[in-house]
C-alpha positions as CSV (number, residue, x, y, z in Angstrom):
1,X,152.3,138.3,133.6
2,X,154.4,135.7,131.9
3,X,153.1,132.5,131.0
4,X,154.0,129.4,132.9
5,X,155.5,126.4,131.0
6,X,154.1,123.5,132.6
7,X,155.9,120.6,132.1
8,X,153.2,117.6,131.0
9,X,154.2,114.1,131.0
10,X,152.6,112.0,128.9
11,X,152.6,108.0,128.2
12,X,151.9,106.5,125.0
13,X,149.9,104.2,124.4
14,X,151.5,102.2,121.7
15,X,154.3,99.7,121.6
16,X,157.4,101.3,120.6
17,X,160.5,98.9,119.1
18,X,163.5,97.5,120.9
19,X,166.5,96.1,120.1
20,X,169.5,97.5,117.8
21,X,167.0,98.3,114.7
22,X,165.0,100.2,116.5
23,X,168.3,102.5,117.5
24,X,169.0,103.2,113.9
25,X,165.4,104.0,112.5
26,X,165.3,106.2,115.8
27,X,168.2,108.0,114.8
28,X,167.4,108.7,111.1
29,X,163.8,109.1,112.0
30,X,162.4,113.0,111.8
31,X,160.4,113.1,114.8
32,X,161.7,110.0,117.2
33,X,159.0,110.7,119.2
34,X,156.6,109.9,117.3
35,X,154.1,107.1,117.8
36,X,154.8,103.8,116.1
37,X,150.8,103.3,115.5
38,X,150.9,99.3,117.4
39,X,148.4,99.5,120.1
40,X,149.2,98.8,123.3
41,X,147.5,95.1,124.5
42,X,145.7,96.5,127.7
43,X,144.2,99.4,124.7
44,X,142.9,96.2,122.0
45,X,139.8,95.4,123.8
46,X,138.0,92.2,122.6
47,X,135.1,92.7,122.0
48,X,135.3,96.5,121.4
49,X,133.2,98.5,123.6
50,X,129.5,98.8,122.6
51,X,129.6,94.9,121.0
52,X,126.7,92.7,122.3
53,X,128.4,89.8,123.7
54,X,128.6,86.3,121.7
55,X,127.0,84.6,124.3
56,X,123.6,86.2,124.8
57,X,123.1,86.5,121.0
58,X,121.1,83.6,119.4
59,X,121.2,82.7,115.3
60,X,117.9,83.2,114.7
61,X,116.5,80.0,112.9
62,X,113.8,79.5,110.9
63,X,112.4,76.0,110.2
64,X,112.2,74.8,107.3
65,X,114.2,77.8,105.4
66,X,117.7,77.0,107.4
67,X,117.8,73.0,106.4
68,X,119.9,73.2,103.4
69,X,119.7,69.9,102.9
70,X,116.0,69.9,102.3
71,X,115.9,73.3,100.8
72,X,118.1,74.0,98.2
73,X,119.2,77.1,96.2
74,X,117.1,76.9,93.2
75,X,113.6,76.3,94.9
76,X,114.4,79.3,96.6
77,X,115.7,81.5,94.2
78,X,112.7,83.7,93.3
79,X,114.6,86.0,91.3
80,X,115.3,83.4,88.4
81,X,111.9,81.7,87.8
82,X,113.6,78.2,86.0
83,X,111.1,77.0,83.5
84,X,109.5,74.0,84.5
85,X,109.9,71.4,82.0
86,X,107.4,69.0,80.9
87,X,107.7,66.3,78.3
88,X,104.9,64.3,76.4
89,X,106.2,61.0,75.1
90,X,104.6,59.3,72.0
91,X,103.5,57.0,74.5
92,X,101.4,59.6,76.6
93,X,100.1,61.0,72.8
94,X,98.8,58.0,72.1
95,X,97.0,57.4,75.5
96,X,96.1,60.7,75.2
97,X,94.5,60.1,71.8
98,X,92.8,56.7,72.9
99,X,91.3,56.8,76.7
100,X,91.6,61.0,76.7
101,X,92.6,62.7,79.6
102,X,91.1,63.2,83.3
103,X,89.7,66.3,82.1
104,X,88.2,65.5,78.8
105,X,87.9,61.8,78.9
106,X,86.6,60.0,75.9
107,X,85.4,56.8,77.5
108,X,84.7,56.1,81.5
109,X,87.3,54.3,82.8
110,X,86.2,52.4,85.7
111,X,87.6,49.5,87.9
112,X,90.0,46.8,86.9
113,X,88.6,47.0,83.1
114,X,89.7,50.9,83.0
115,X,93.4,50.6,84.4
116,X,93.8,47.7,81.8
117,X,92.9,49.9,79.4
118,X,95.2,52.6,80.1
119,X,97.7,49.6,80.8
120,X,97.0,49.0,77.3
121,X,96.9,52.4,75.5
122,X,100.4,52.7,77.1
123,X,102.1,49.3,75.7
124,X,100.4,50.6,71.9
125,X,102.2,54.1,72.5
126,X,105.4,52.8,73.1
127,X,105.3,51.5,69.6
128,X,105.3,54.9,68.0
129,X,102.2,57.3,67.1
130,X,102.6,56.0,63.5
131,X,101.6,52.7,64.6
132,X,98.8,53.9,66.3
133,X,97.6,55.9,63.4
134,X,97.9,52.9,61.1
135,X,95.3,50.8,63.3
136,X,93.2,53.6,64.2
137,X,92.4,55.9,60.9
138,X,90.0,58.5,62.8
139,X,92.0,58.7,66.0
140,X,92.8,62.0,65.8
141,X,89.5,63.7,64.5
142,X,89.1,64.9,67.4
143,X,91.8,66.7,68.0
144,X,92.3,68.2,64.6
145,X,90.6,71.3,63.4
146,X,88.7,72.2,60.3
147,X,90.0,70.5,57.3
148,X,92.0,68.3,59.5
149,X,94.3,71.1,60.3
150,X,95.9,70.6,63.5
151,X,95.0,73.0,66.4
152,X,96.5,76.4,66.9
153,X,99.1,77.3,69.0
154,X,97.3,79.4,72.4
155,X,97.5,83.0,71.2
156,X,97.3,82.5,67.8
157,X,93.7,83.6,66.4
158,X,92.7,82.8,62.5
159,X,92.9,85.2,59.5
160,X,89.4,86.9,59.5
161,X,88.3,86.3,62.8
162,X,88.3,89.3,64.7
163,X,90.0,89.1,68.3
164,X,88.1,91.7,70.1
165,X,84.9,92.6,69.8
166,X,84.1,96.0,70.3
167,X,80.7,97.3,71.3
168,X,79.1,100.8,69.9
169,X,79.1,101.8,73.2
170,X,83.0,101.4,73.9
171,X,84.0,102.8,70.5
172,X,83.4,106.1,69.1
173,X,81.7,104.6,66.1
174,X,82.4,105.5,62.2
175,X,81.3,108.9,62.2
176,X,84.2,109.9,64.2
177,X,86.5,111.8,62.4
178,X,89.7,110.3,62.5
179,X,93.2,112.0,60.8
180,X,95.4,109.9,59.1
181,X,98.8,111.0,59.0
182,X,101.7,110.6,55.8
C-alpha cells in the first residue's frame, strides 16, 4: 500500500513584507517560506488570555500607609533605624541643675511662682554654665560623684566593684578543679 501525499494548506499567521525589499531578501533568503516572526493583529490579543480585566481590579488602599504626603520614607523605613538625635543646650544644663527635672525635681514648682522660676533658670542658662557656676558654688554637688568626680557613663562600672554577683549556689565554688591552659 503506498502512502498518500496529502496536500495540506496552511496560513500563517504572521505579517509577511511587501514592496520591492521584500523581493530581494526573498530571493537571497534560504528558506522563503519561512515565517517573518511579526504577529498577525487579529493573533496580539490585549489583554492576553487568562489576564483579569483592568476594570474589575481595585488598588488596594490602605489609610494612612498610602498618603505619602503624610507618611514619608524614613518613618517608614524599618530596616535603617536613624538615630534619634537629642541635644541639651547650656541653657537646659543649667535648668537642669537649678529647678531639676520632672522626674527628680529638686524644689516643687507650683503655680505662677514655679513657671517664673523655670522662666528664670532658662534666661541664667542662656548666659553659659560658667556663669551659673560662678553664682552658684555647690550647684552641681548633686550631680557629681565621690570626690566631685563627675558620673559614669551607663555601662561603665568602677575598678574594684564587682559587676555580677554570683551566688554559691550558681557557681561551682573554689574547690572546683579548674585547668589552666599555656
Amino acid at each position: 500500500m503506498a502512502a498518500k501525499k496529502v496536500a495540506t494548506s496552511f496560513s500563517k499567521y504572521t505579517l509577511q513584507p511587501t514592496g520591492f525589499y521584500a523581493r530581494i531578501s526573498r530571493f537571497l533568503a534560504l528558506d522563503p517560506n519561512r515565517s517573518s516572526g511579526i504577529p498577525l493583529n487579529p493573533q496580539f490579543r490585549n489583554p492576553p488570555p487568562g489576564d483579569l480585566d483592568p476594570a474589575t481590579y481595585d488598588d488596594p488602599v490602605t489609610i494612612p500607609a498610602a498618603d505619602i504626603a503624610e507618611n514619608p520614607y524614613w518613618k517608614r523605613d524599618v530596616r535603617r533605624r536613624y538615630p534619634q538625635l537629642s541635644t541639651v543646650t547650656q541653657a537646659d544644663a543649667v535648668a537642669l541643675l537649678e529647678v531639676g527635672s520632672a522626674a527628680q525635681p529638686k524644689q516643687e514648682l507650683i503655680g505662677e511662682a514655679g513657671s517664673k522660676q523655670l522662666v528664670a533658670a532658662q534666661e541664667a542658662g542662656s548666659k553659659g554654665l560658667s556663669v551659673a557656676f560662678e553664682k552658684n558654688r555647690g550647684l552641681a554637688t548633686d550631680v557629681l560623684g565621690p570626690g566631685g568626680m563627675p558620673p559614669l557613663p551607663s555601662g561603665m562600672h568602677q575598678q574594684g566593684v564587682p559587676r555580677y554577683n554570683l551566688e554559691e549556689t550558681q557557681s561551682y565554688g573554689a574547690n572546683y578543679p579548674c585547668r589552666t591552659f599555656s
